[in-house]
N, C-alpha and C positions, 0 to 999 in steps of 0.2 A: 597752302598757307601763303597769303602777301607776305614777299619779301621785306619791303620795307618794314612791316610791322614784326616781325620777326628778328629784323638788326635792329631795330628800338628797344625788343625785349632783352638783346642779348648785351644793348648799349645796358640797358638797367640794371642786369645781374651781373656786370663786371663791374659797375662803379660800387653797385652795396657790397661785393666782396673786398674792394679797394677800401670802403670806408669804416670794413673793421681789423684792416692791416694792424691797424696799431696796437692791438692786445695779442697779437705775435712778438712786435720789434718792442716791449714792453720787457721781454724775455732775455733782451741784450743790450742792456744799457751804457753807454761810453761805449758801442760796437768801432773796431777799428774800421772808419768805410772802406781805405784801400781793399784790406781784404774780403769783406762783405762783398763787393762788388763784384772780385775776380771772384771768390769763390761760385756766388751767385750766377754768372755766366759757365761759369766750366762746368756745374750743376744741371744747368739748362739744356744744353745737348742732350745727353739720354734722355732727356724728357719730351723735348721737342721733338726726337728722332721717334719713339714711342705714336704719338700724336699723328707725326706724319702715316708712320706703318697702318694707324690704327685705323684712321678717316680716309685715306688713299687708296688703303691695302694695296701699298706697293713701296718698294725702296725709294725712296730719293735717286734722281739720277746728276748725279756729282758732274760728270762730264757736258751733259748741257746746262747744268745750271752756272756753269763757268764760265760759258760760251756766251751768255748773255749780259752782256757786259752792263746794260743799261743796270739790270735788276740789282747785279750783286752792289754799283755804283750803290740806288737808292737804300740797299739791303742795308750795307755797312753804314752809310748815312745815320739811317733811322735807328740802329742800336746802339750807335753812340747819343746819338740823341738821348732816347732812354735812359744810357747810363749816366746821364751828367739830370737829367730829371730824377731817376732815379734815388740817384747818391745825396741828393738835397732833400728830397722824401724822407728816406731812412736817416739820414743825419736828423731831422728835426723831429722824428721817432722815436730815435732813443737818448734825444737830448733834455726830453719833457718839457719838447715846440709842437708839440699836435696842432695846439691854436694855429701857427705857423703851415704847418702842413693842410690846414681846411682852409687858408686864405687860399693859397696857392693852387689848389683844385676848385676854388671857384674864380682864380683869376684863367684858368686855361680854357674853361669855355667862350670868354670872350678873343681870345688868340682865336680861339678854332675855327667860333664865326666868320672874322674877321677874314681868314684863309678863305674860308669857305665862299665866301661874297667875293673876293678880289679874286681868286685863281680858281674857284672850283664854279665859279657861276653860281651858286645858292643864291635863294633868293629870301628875303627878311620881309617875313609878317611883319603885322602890327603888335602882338603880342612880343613879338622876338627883341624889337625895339626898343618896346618898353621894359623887358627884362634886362637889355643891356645899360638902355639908361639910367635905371636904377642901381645895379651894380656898379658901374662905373663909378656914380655918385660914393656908393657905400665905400671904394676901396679910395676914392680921396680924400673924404671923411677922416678915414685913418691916417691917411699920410701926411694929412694937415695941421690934426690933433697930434700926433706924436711927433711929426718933424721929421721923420725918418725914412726912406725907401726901404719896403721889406723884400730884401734882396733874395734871400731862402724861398718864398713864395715865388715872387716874379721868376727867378731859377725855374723850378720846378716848373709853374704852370706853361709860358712858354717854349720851351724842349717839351713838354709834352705836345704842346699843339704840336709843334713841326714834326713830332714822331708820325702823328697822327698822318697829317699831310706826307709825308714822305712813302709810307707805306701804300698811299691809295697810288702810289706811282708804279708801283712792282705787282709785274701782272698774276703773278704767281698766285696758288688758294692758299690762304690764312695759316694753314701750319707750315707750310713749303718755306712759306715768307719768314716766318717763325725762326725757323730751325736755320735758315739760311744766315738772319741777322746773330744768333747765336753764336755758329760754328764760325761765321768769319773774326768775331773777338777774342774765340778762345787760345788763340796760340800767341797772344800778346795781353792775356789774362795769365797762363800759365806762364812764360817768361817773367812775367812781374813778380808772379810769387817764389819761381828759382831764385832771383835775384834779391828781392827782399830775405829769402830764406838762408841763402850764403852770406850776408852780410849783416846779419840778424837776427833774432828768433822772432818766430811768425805767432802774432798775438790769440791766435785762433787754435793753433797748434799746443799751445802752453799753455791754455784755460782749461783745459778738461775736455773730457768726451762729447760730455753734454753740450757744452760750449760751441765747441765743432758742432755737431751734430748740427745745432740751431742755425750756425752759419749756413752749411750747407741748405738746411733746407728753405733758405730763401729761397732758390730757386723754384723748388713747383710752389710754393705760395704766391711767389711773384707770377708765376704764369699763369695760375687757372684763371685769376680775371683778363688778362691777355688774352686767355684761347676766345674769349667772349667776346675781347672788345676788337679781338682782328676780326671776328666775323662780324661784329656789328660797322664796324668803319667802309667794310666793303659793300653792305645790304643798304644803310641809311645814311642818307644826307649830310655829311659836315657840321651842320648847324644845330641840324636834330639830336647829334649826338653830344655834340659841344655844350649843349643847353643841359640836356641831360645828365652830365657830368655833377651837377649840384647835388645830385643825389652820395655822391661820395664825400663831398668836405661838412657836408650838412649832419652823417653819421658823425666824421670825427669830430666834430666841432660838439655835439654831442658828447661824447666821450672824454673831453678833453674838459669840459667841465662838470657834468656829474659822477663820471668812473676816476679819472686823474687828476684832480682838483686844482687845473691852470687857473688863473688870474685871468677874471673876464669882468672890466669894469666899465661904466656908463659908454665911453667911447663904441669900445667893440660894440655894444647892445646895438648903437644906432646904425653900425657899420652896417651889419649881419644882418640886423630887422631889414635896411632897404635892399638888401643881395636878395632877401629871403619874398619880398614883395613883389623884386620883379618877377622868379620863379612862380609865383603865383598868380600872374597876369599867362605866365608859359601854360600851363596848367588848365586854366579858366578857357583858354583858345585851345587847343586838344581837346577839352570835352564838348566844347562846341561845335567844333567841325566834327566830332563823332555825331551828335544830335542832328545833325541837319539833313544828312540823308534819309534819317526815320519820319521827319515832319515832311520832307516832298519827296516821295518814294517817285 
């Protein structure tokens, strides 16, 4: 199987599982993100740790992975990263900002490219071009019409590009990398919550079982499209996956007005319509370079 077409597929089934996050964090609304977050990380070890065992069949080796100094630099890097992309996600989840959260995954494939052209050498079709200039159009549209900088989105989608980027710098395979950014947050995840917890009651703790429960399982919700999108970062080009990312704020955006009945007026329409135009230029060039093999064999 071509590699590259195989980190495109796996670019595509992490963004569609991303883009129906929100009828989880639907399930905890006003969530406290402090906790949501460390929970979500201390969560993620056994998970990550599993993943490693399962795809390696072999233990993690703790002692050179330490030894490398480069990886773990980039490791810790890219999961804070995450966590501050993250925590703007899920705050605009369960604040009933979806709207918010679809801008922001369509503003991070243009980060990505962005990266991808300056530091990674990708190279911009004609189609790619035209998809960012039309995007770019549609998100100052909005910031022109409301007057506003949408800070939660820009958050979001940029820390995601850099996670993105930072990850392709750790040589490590995809769960190694995983587990690695994981386990080095966790002992200043649980610090956090001793400390909140002796000086406090922990809001996660005093909401019920269920409550909890929902906390914790942020974690492997938040990973299964991770396990996808670390293998597709490593298979497919930056740009190709950057672009592809539309497919995640396109569901919530989706969702955000026929399942949870945001406020979506004349404005956003023209915003969305040209993000969604230039996708459609991306789209139209994909099937054409598949075509063209078949008419000159």
């Amino acid at each position: 199987m071509n590699s590259i077409w195989f980190g495109n597929a796996m670019a595509a089934i992490s963004f569609f599982i991303w883009g129906l996050l929100p009828l989880y964090y639907r399930l905890l609304p006003d969530a406290a993100m402090d906790e949501l977050l460390a929970l979500r990380i201390i969560g993620s070890v056994p998970v990550a740790l599993l993943l490693v065992v399962g795809f390696t069949r072999t233990w993690p080796n703790l002692s050179r992975l330490i030894k490398d100094r480069r990886a773990l630099f980039y490791a810790f890097v890219a999961g804070n990263l995450m966590c501050i992309s993250w925590t703007a996600f899920t705050w605009a989840l369960t604040n009933d900002r979806v709207m918010d959260a679809s801008l922001g995954f369509f503003i991070s494939p243009l980060a990505m490219v962005a990266l991808g052209v300056f530091f990674l050498g990708d190279k911009l079709t004609l189609g790619k071009k035209l998809a960012i200039g039309f995007a770019v159009s549609g998100l100052l549209y909005q910031v022109v019409h409301y007057g506003q900088i949408p800070y939660v989105a820009l958050t979001m989608g940029i820390f995601f590009a850099l996670y993105g980027w930072c990850k392709k710098k750790v040589a490590y395979d995809w769960c190694t990398t995983l587990y690695l950014e994981v386990l080095m947050l966790t002992p200043f995840a649980l610090l956090y919550l001793v400390i909140k917890g002796t000086s406090g009651e922990l809001v996660s703790m005093s909401a019920g079982a269920e409550t909890f429960w929902l906390y914790v399982g942020s974690a492997p919700v938040t990973l299964l499209p991770l396990i996808f999108y670390s293998v597709a970062i490593r298979l497919a080009n930056m740009s190709s996956v950057g672009l592809m990312q539309y497919i995640e704020p396109s569901l919530q955006f989706l969702l955000a007005v026929f399942l949870f009945g945001e406020h979506f007026d004349a404005v956003k329409a023209v915003s969305f319509a040209l993000i969604w135009t230039g996708l459609l230029f991306i789209i139209l060039e994909s099937l054409f370079k598949r075509q063209r093999p078949l008419a000159h064999p």
